[in-house]
Backbone as a chain_set.jsonl record, in Angstrom:
{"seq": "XXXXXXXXXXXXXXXXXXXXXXXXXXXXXXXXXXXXXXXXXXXX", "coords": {"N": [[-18.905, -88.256, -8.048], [-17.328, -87.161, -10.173], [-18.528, -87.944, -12.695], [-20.924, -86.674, -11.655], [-19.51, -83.702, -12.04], [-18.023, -83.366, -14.112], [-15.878, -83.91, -14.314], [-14.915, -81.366, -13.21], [-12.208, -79.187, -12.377], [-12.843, -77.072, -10.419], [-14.297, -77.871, -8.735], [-14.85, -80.063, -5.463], [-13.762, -81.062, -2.388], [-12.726, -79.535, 0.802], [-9.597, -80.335, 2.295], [-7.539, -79.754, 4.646], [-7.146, -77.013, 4.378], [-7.023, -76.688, 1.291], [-8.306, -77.137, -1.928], [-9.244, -80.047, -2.751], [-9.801, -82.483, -5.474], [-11.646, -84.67, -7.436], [-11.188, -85.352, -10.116], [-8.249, -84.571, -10.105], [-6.783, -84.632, -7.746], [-5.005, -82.753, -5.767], [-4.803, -79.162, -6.715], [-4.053, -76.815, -6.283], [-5.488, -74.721, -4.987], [-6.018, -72.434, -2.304], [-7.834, -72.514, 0.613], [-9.756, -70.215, 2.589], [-9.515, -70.423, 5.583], [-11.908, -70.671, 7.403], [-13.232, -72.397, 5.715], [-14.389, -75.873, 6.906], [-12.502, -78.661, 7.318], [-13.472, -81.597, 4.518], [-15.818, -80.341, 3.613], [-17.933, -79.444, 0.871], [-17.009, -77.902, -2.316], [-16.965, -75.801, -4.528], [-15.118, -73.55, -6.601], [-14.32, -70.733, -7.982]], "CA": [[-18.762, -86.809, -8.143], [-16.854, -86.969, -11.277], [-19.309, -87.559, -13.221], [-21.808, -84.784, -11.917], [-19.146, -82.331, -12.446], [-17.811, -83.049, -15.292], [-14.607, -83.88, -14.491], [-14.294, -80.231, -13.205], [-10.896, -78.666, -11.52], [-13.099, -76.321, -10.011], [-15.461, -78.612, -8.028], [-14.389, -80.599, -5.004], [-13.745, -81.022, -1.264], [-11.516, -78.45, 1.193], [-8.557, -80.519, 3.039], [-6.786, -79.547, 5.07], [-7.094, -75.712, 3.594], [-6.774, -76.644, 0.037], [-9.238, -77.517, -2.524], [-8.924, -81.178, -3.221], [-10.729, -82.582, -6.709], [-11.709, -85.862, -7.507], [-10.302, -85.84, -10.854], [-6.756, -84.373, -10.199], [-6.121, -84.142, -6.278], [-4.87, -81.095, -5.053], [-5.464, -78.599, -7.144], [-3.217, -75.79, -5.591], [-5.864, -73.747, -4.668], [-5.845, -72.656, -1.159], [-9.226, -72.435, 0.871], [-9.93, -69.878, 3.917], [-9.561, -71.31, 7.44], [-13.532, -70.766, 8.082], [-13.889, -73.734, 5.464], [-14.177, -77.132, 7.346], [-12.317, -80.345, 6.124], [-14.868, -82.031, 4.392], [-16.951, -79.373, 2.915], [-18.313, -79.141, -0.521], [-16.154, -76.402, -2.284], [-16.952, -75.068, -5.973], [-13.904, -72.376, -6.85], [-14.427, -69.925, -9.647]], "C": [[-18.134, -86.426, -9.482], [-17.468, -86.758, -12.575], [-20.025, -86.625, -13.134], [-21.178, -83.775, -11.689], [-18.584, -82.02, -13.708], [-16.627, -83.293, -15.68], [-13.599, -82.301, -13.999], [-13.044, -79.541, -12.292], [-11.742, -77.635, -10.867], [-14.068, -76.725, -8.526], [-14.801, -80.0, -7.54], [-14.765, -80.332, -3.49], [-12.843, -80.119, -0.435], [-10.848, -79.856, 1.88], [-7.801, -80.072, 3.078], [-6.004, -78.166, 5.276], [-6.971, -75.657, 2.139], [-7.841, -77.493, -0.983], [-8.534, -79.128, -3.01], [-9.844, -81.686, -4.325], [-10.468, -84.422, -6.734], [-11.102, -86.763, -8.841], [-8.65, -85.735, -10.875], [-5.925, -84.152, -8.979], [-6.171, -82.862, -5.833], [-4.585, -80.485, -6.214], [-4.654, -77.001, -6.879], [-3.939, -74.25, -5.204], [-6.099, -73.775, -3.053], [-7.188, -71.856, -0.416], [-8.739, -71.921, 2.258], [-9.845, -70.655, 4.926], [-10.949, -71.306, 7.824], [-13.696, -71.977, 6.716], [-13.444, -75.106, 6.182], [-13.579, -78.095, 6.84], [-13.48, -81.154, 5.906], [-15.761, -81.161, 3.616], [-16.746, -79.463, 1.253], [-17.766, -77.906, -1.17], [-16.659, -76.089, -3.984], [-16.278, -73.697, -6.21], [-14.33, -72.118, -8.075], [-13.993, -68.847, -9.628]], "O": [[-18.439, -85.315, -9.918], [-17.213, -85.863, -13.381], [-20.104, -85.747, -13.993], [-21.767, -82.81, -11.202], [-18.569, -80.94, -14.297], [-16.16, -83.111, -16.804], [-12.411, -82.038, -14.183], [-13.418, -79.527, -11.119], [-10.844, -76.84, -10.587], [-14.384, -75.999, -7.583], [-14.349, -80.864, -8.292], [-15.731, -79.634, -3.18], [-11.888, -79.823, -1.152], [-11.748, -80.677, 2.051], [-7.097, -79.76, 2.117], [-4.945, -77.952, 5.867], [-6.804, -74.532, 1.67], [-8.114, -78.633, -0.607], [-7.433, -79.228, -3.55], [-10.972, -81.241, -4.115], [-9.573, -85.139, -6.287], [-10.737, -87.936, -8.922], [-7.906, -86.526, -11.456], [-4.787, -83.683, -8.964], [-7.113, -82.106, -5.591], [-4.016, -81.247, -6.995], [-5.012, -76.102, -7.638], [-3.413, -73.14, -5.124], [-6.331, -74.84, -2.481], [-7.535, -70.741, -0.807], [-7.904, -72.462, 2.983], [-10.308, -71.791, 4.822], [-11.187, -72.09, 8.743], [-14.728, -72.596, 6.976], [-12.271, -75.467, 6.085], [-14.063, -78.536, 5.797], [-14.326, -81.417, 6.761], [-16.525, -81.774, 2.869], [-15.699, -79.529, 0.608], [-18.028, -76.836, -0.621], [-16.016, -77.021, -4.466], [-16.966, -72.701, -5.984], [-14.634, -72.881, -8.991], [-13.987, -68.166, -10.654]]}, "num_chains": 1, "name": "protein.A"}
């Protein structure tokens, strides 16, 4: 995933309510309750 994003802080997974990223973890953005853990998230 890192590669096909680019390395981007914007592009990641929701846990737990919070955008998690593959280059930097959590991310401190905080994701609605209707997203699932697990889900594909792109924040902008």
């Amino acid at each position: 995933m890192i590669n096909l994003t680019g390395g981007s802080l914007a592009i990641g997974t929701a846990s737990s309510g919070s955008l998690l990223t593959p280059s930097s973890g959590y991310v401190g953005v905080t994701l609605p309750a209707a997203v699932p853990t697990g889900a594909a998230v792109a924040y902008q």
